[in-house]
PDB file with SEQRES, HELIX, SHEET and CRYST1 records, atoms N, CA, C and O in Angstrom:
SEQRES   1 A   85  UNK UNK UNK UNK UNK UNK UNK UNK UNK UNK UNK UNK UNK          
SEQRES   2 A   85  UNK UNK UNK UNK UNK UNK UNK UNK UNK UNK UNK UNK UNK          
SEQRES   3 A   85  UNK UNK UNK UNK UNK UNK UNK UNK UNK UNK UNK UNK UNK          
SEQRES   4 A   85  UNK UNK UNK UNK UNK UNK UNK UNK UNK UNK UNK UNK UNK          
SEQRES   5 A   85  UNK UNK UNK UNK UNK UNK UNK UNK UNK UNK UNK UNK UNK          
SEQRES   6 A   85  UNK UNK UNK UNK UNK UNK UNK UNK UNK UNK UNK UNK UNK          
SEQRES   7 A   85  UNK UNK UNK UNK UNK UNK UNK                                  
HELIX    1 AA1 UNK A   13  UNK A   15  5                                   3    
HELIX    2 AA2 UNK A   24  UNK A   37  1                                  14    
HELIX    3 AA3 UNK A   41  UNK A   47  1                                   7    
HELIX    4 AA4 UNK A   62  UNK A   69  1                                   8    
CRYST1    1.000    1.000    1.000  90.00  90.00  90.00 P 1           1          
ATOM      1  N   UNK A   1      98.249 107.963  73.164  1.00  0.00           N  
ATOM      2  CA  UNK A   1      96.853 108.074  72.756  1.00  0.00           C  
ATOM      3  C   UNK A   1      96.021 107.127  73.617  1.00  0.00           C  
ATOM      4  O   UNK A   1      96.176 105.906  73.637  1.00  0.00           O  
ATOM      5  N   UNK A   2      95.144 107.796  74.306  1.00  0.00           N  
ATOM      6  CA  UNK A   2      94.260 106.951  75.118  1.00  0.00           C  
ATOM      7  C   UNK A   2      93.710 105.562  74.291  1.00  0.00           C  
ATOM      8  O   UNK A   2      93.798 105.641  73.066  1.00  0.00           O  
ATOM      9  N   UNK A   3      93.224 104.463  74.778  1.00  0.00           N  
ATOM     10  CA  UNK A   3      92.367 103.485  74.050  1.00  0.00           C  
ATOM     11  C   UNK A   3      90.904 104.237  73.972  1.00  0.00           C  
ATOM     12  O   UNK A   3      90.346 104.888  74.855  1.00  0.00           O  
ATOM     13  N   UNK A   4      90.400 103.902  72.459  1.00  0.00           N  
ATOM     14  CA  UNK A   4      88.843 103.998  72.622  1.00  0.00           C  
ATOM     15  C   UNK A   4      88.141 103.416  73.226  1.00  0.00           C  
ATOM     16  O   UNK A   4      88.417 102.221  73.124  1.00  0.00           O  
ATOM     17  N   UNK A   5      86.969 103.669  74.117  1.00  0.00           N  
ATOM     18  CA  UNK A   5      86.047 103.108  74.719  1.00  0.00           C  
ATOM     19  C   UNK A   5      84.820 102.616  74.340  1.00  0.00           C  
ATOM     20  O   UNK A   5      83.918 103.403  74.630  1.00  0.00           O  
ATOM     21  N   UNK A   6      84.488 101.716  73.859  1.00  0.00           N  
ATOM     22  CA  UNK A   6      83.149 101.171  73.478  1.00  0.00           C  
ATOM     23  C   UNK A   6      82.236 100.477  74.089  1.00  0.00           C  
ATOM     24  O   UNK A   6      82.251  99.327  74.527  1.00  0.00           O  
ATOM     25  N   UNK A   7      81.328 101.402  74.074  1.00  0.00           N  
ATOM     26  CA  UNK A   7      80.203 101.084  74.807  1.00  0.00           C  
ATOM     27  C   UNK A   7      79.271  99.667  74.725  1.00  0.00           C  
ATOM     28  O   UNK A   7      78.508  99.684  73.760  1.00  0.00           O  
ATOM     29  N   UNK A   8      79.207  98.650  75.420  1.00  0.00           N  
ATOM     30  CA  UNK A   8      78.587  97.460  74.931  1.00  0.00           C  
ATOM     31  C   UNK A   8      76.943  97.511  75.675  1.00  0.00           C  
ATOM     32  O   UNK A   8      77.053  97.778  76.871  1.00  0.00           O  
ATOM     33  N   UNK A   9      75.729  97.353  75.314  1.00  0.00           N  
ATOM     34  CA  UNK A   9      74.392  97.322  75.847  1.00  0.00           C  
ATOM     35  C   UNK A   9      74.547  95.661  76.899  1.00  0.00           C  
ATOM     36  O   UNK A   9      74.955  94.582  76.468  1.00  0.00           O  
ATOM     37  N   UNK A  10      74.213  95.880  77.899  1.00  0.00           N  
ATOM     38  CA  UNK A  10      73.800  94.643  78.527  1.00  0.00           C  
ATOM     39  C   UNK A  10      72.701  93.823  77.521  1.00  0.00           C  
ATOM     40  O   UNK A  10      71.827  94.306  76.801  1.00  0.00           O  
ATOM     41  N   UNK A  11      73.054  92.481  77.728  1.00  0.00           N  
ATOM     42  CA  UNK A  11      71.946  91.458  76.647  1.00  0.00           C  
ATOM     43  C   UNK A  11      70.896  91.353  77.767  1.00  0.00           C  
ATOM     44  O   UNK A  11      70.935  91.690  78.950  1.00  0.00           O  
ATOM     45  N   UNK A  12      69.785  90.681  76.884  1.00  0.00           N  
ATOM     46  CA  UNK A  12      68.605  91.174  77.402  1.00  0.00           C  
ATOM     47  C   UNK A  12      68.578  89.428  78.202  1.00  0.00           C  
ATOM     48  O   UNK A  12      68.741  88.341  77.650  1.00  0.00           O  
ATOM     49  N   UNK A  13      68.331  89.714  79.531  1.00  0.00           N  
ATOM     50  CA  UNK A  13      68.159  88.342  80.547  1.00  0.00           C  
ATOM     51  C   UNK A  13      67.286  86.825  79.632  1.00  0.00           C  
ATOM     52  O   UNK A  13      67.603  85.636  79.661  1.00  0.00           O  
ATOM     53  N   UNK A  14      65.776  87.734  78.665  1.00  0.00           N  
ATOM     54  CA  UNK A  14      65.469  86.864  77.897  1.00  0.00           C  
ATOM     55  C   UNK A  14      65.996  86.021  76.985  1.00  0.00           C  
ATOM     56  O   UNK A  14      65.456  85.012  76.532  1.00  0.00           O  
ATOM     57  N   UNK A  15      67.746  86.733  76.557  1.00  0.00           N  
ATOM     58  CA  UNK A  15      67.729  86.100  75.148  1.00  0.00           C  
ATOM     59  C   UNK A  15      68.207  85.041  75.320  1.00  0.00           C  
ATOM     60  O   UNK A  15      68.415  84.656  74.170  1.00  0.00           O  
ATOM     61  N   UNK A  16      68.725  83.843  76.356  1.00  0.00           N  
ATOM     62  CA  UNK A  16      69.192  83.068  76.734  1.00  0.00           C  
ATOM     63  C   UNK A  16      68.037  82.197  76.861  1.00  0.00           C  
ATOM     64  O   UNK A  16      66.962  82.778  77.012  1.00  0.00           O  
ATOM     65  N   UNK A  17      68.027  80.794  76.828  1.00  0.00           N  
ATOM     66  CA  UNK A  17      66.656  80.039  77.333  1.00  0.00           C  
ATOM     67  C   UNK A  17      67.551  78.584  77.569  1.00  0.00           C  
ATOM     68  O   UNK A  17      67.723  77.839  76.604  1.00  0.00           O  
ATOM     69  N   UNK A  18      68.019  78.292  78.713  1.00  0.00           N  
ATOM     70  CA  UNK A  18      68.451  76.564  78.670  1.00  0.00           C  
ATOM     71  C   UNK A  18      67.624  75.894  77.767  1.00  0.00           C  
ATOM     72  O   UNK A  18      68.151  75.238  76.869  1.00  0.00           O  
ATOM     73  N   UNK A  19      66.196  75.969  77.882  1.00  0.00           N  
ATOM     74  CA  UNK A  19      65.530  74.812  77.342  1.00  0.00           C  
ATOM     75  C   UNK A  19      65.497  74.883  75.692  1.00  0.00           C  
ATOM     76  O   UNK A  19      65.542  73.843  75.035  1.00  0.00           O  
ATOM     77  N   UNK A  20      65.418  76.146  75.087  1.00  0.00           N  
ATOM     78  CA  UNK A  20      65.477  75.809  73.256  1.00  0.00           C  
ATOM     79  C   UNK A  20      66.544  75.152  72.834  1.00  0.00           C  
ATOM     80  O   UNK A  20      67.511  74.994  73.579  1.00  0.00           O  
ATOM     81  N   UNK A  21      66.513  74.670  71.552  1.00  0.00           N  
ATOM     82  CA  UNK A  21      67.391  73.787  71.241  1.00  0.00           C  
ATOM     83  C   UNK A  21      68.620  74.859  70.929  1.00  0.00           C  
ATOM     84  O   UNK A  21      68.633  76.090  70.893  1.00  0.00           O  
ATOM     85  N   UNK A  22      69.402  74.094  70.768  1.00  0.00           N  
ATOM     86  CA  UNK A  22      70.835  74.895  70.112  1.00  0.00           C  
ATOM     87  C   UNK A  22      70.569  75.510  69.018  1.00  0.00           C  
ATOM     88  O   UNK A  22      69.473  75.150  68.589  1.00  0.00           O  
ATOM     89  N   UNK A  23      71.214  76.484  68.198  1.00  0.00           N  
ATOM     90  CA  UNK A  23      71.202  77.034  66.511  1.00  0.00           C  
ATOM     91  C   UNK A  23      72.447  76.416  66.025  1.00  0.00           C  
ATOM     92  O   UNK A  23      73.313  75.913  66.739  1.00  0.00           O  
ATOM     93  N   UNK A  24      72.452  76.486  64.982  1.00  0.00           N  
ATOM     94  CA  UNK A  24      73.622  76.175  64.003  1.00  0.00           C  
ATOM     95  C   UNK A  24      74.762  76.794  64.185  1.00  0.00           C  
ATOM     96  O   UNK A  24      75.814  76.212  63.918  1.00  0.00           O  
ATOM     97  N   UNK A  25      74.748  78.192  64.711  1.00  0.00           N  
ATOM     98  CA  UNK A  25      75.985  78.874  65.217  1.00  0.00           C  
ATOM     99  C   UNK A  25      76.084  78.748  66.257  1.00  0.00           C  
ATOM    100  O   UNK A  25      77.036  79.489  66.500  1.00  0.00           O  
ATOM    101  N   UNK A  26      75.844  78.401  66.997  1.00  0.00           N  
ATOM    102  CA  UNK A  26      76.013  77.866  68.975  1.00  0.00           C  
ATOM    103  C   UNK A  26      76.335  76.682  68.265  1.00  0.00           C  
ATOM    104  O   UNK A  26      77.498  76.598  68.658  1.00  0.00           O  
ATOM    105  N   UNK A  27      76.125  75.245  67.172  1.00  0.00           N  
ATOM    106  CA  UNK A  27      76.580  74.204  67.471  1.00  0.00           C  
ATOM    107  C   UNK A  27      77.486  74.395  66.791  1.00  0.00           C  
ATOM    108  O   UNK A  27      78.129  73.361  66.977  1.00  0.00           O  
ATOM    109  N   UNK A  28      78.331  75.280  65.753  1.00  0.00           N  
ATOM    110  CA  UNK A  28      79.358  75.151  65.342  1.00  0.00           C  
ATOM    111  C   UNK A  28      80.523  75.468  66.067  1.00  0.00           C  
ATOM    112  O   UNK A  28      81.597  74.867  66.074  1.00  0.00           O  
ATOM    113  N   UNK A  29      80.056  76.871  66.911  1.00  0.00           N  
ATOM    114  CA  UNK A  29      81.609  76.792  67.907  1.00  0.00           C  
ATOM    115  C   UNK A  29      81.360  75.806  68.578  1.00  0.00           C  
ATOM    116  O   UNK A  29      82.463  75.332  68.849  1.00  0.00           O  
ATOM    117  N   UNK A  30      80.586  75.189  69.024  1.00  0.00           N  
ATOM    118  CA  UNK A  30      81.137  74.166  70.419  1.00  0.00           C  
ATOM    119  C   UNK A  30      82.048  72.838  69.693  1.00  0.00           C  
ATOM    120  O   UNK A  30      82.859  72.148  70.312  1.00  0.00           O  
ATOM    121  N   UNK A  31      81.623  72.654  67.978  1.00  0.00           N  
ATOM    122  CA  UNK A  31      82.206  71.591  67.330  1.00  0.00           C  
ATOM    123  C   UNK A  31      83.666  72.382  66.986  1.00  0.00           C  
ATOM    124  O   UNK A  31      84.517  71.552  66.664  1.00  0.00           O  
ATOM    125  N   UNK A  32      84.118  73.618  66.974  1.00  0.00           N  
ATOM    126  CA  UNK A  32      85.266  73.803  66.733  1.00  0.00           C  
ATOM    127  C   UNK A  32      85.972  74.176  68.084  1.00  0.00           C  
ATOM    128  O   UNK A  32      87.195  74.229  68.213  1.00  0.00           O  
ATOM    129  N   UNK A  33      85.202  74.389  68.923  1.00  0.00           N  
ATOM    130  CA  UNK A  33      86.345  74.088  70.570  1.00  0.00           C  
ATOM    131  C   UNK A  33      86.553  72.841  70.620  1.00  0.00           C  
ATOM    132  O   UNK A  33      87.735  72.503  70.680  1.00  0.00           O  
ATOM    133  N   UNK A  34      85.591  71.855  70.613  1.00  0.00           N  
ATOM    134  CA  UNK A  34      86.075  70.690  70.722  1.00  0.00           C  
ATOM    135  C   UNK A  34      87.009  70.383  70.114  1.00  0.00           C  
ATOM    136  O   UNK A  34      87.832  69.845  70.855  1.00  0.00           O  
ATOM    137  N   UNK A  35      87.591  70.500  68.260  1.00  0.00           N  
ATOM    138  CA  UNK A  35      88.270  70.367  67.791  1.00  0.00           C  
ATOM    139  C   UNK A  35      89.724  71.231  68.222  1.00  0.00           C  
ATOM    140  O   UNK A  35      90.795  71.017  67.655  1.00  0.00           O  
ATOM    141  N   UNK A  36      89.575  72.062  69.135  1.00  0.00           N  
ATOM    142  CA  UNK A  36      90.483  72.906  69.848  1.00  0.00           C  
ATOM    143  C   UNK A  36      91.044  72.105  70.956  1.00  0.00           C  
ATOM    144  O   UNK A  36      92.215  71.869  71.253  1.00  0.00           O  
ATOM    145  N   UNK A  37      89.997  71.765  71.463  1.00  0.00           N  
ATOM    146  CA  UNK A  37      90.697  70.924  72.733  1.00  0.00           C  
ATOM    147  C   UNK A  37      91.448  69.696  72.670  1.00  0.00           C  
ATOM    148  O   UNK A  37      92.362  69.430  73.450  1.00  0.00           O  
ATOM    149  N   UNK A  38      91.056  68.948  71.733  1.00  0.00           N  
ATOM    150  CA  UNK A  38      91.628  67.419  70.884  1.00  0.00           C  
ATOM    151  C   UNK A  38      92.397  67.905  70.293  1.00  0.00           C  
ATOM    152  O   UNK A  38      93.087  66.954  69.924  1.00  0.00           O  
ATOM    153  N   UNK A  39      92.959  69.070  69.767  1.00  0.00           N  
ATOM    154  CA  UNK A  39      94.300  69.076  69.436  1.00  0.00           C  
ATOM    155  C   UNK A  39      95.568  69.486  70.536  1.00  0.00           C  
ATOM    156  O   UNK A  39      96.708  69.598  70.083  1.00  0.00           O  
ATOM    157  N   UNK A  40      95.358  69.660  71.714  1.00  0.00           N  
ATOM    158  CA  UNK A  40      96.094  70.400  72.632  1.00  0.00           C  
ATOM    159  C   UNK A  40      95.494  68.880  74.011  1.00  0.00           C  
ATOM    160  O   UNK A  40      95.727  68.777  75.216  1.00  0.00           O  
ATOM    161  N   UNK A  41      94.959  68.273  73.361  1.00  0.00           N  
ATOM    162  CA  UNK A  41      95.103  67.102  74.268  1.00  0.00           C  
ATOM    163  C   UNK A  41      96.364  66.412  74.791  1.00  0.00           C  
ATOM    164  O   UNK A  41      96.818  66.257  75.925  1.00  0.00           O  
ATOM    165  N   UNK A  42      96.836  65.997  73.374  1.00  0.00           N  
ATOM    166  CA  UNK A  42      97.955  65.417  72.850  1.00  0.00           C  
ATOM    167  C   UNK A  42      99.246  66.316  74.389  1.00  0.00           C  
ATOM    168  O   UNK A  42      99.740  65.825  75.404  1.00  0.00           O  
ATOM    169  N   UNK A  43      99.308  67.466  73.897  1.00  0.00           N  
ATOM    170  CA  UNK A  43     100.249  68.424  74.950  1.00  0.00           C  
ATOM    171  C   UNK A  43     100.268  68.472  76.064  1.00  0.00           C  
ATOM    172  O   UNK A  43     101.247  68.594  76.800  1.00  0.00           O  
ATOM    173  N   UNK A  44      98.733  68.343  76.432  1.00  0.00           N  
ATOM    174  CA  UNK A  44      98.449  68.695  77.834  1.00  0.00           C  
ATOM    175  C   UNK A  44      98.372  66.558  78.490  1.00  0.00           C  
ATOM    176  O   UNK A  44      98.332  66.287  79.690  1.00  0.00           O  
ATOM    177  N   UNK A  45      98.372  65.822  77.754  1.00  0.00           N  
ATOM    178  CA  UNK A  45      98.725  64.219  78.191  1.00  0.00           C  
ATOM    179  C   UNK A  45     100.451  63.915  78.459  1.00  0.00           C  
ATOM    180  O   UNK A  45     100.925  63.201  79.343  1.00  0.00           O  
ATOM    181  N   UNK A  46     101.083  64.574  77.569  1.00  0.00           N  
ATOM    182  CA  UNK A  46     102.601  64.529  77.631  1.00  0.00           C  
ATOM    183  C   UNK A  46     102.957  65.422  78.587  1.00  0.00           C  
ATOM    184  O   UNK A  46     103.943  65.112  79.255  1.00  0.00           O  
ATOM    185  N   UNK A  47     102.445  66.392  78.818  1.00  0.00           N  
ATOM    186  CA  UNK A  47     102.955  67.592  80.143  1.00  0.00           C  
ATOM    187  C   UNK A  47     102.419  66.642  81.514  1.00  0.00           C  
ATOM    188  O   UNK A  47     103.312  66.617  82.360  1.00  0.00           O  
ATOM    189  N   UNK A  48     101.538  66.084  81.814  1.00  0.00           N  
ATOM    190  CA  UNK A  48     100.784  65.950  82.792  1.00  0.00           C  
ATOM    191  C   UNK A  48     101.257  64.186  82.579  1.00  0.00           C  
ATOM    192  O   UNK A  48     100.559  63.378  83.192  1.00  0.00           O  
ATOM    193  N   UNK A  49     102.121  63.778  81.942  1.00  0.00           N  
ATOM    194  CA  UNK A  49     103.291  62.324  82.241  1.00  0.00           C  
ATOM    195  C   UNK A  49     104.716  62.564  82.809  1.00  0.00           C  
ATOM    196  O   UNK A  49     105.486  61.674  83.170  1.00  0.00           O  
ATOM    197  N   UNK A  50     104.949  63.897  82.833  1.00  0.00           N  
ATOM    198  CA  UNK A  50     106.125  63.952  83.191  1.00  0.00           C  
ATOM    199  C   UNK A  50     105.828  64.286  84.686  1.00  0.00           C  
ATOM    200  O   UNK A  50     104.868  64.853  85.209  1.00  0.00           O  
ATOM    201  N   UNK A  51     107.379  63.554  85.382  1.00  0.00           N  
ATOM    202  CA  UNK A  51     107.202  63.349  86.417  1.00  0.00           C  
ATOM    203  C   UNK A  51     107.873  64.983  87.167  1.00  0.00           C  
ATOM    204  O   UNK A  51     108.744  65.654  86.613  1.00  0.00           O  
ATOM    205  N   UNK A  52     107.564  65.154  87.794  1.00  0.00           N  
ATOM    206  CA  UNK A  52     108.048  66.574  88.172  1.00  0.00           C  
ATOM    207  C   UNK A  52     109.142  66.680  89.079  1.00  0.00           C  
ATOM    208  O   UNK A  52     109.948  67.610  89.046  1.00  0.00           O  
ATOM    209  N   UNK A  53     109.178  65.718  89.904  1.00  0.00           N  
ATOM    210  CA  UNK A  53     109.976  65.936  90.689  1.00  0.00           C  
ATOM    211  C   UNK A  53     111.225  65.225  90.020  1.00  0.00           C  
ATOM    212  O   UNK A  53     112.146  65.230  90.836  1.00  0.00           O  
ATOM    213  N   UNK A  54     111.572  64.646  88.892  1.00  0.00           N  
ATOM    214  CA  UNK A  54     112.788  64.160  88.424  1.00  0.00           C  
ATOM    215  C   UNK A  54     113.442  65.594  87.755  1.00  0.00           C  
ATOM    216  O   UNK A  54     114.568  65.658  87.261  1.00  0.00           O  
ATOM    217  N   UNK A  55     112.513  66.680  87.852  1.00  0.00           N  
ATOM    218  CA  UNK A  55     113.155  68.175  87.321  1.00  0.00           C  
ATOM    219  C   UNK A  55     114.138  68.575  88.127  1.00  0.00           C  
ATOM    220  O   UNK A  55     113.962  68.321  89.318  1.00  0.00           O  
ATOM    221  N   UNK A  56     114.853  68.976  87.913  1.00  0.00           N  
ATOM    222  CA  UNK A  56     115.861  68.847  88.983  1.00  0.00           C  
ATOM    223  C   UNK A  56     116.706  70.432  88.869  1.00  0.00           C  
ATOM    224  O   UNK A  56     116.893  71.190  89.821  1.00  0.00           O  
ATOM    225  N   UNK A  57     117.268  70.738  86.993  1.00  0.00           N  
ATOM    226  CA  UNK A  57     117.736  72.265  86.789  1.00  0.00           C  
ATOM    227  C   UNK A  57     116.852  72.812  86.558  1.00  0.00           C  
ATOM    228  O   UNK A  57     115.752  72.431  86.158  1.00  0.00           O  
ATOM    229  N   UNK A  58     117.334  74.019  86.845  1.00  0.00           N  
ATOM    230  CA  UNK A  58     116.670  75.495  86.554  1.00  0.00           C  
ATOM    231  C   UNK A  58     116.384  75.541  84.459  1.00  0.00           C  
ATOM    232  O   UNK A  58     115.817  76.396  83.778  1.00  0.00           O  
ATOM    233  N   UNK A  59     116.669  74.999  84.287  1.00  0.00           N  
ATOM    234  CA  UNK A  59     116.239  74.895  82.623  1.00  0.00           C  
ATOM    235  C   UNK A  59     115.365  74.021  82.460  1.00  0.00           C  
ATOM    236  O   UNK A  59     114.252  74.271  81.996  1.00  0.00           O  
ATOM    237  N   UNK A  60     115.844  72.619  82.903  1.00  0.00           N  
ATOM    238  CA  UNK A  60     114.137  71.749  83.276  1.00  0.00           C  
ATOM    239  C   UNK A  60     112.747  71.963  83.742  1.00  0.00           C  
ATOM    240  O   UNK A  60     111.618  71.578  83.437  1.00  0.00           O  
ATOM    241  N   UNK A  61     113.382  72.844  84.723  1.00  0.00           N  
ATOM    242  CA  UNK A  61     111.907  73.529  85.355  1.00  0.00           C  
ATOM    243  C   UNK A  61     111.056  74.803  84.634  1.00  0.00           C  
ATOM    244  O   UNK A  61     109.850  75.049  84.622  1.00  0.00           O  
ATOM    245  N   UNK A  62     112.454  75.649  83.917  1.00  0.00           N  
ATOM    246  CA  UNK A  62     111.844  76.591  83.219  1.00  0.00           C  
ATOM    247  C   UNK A  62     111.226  76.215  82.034  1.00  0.00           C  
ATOM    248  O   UNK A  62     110.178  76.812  81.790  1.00  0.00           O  
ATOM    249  N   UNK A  63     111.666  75.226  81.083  1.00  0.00           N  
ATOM    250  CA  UNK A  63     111.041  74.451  79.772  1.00  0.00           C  
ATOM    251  C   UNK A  63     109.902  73.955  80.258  1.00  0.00           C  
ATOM    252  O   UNK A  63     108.947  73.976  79.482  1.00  0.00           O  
ATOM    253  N   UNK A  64     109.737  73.518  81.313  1.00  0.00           N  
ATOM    254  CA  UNK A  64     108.016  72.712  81.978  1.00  0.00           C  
ATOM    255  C   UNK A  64     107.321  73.424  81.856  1.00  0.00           C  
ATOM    256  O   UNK A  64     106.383  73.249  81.078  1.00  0.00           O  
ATOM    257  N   UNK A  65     107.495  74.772  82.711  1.00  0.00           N  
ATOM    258  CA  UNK A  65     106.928  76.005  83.334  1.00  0.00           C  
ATOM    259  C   UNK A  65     106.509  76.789  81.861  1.00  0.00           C  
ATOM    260  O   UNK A  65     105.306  77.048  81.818  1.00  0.00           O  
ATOM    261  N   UNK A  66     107.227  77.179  80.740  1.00  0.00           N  
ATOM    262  CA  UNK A  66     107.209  77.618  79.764  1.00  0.00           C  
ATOM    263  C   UNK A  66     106.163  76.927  79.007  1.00  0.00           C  
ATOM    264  O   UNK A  66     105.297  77.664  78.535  1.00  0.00           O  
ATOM    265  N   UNK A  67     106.019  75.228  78.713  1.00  0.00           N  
ATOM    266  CA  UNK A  67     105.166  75.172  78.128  1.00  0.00           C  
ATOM    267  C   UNK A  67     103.867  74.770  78.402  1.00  0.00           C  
ATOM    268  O   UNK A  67     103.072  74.447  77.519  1.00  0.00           O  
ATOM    269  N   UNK A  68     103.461  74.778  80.327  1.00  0.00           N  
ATOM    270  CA  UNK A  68     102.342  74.767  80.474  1.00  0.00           C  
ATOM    271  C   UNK A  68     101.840  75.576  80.804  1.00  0.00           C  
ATOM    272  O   UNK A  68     100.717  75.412  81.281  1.00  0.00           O  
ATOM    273  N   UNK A  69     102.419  76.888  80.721  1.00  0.00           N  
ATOM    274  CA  UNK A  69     101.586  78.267  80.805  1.00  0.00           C  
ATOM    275  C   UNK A  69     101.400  78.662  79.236  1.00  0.00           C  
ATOM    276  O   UNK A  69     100.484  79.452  79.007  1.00  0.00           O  
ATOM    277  N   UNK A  70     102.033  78.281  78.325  1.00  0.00           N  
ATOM    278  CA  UNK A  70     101.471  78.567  76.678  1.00  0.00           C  
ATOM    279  C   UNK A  70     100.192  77.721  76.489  1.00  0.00           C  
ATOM    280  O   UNK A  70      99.315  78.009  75.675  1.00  0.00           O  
ATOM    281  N   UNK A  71     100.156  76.386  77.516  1.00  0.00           N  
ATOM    282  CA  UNK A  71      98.980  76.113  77.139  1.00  0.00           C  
ATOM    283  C   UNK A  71      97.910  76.501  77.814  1.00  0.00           C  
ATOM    284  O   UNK A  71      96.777  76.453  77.337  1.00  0.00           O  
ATOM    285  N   UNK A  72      98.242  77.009  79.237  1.00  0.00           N  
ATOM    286  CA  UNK A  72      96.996  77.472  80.016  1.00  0.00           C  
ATOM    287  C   UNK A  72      96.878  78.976  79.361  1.00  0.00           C  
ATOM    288  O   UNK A  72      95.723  79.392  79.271  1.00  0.00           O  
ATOM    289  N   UNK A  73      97.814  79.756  78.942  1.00  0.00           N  
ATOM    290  CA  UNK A  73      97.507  81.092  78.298  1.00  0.00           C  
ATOM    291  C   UNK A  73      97.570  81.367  77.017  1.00  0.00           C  
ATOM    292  O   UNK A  73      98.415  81.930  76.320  1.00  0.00           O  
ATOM    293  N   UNK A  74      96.293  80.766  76.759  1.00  0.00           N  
ATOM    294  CA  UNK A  74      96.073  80.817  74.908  1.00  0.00           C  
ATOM    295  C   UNK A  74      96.773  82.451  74.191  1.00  0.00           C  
ATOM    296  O   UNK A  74      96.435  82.659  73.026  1.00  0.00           O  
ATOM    297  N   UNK A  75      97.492  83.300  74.714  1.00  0.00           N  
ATOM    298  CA  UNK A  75      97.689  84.202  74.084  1.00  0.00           C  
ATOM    299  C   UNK A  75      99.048  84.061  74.150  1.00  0.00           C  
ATOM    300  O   UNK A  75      99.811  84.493  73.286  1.00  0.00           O  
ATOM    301  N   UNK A  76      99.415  83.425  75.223  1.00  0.00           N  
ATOM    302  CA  UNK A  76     101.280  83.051  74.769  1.00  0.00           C  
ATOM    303  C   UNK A  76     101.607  82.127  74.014  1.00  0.00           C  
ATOM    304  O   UNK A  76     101.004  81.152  73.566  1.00  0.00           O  
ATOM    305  N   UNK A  77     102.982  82.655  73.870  1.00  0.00           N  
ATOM    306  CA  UNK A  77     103.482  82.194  72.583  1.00  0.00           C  
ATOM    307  C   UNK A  77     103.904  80.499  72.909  1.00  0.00           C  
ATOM    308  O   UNK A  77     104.745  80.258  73.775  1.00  0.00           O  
ATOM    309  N   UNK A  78     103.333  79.540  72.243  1.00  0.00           N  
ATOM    310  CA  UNK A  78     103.783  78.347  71.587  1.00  0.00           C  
ATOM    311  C   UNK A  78     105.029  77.833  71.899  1.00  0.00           C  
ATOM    312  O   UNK A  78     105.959  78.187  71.175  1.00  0.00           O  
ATOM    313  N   UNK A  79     105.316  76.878  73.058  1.00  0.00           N  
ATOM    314  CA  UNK A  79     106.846  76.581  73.532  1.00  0.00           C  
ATOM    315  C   UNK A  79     107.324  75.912  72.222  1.00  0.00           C  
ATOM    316  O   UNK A  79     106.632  75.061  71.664  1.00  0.00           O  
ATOM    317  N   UNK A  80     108.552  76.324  71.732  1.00  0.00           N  
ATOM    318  CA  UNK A  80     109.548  75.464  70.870  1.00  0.00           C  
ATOM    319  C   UNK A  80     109.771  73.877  71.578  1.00  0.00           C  
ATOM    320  O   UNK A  80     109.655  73.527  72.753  1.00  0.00           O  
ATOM    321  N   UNK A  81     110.036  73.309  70.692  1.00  0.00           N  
ATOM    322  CA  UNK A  81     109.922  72.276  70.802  1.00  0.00           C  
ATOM    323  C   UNK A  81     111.880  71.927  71.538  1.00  0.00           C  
ATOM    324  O   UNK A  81     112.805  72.394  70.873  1.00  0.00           O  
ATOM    325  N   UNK A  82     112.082  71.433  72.347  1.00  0.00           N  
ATOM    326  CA  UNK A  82     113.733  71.853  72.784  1.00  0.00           C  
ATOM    327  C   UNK A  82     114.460  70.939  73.718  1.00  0.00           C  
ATOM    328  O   UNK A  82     115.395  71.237  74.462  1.00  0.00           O  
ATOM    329  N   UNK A  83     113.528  69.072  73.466  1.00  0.00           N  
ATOM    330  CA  UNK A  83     114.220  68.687  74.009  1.00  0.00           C  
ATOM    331  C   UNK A  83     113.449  68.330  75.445  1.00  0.00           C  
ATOM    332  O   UNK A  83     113.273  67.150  75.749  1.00  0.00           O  
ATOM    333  N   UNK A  84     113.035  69.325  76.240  1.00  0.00           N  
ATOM    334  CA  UNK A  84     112.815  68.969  77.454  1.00  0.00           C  
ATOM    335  C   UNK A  84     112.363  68.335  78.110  1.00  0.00           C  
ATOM    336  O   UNK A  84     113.544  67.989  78.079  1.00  0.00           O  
ATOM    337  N   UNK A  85     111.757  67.644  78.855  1.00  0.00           N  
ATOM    338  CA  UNK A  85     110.542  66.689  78.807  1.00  0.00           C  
ATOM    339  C   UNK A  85     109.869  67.394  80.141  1.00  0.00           C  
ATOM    340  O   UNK A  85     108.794  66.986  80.579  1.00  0.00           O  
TER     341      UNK A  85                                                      
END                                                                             
């Protein structure tokens, strides 16, 4: 079965303005990315301490590789936790 296609209208160049202030829904996602990013801090400080070149097997490298593409690709799946550094 084909995918449906839905048609989206281009937004109008006006509805954007740098200079008005923010709304309440523009400041709430930016307060819950932030809270997105401070939690995946933590992951991305421990990935980015390890030294890389002490990787040495093909399982070391693949556990690295595994869990800094779950964090650069928010749609993959979540590395288990397994030891690796």
């Amino acid at each position: 079965m084909a995918p449906k296609v839905v048609n989206v209208p281009k937004t109008d160049p006006r509805a954007y303005n740098p200079n008005r202030s923010a709304g309440k829904l523009l400041q709430s996602q930016m307060l819950h990315l932030r809270e997105a990013l401070i939690r995946h801090a933590h992951e991305i400080t421990t990935l980015l301490a390890v030294d890389v070149r002490e990787l040495k097997s093909e399982g070391d490298v693949s556990a690295y590789v595994h869990k800094a593409t779950a964090l650069v690709h928010t749609h993959a799946q979540r590395p288990r936790n397994e030891g690796h550094q």
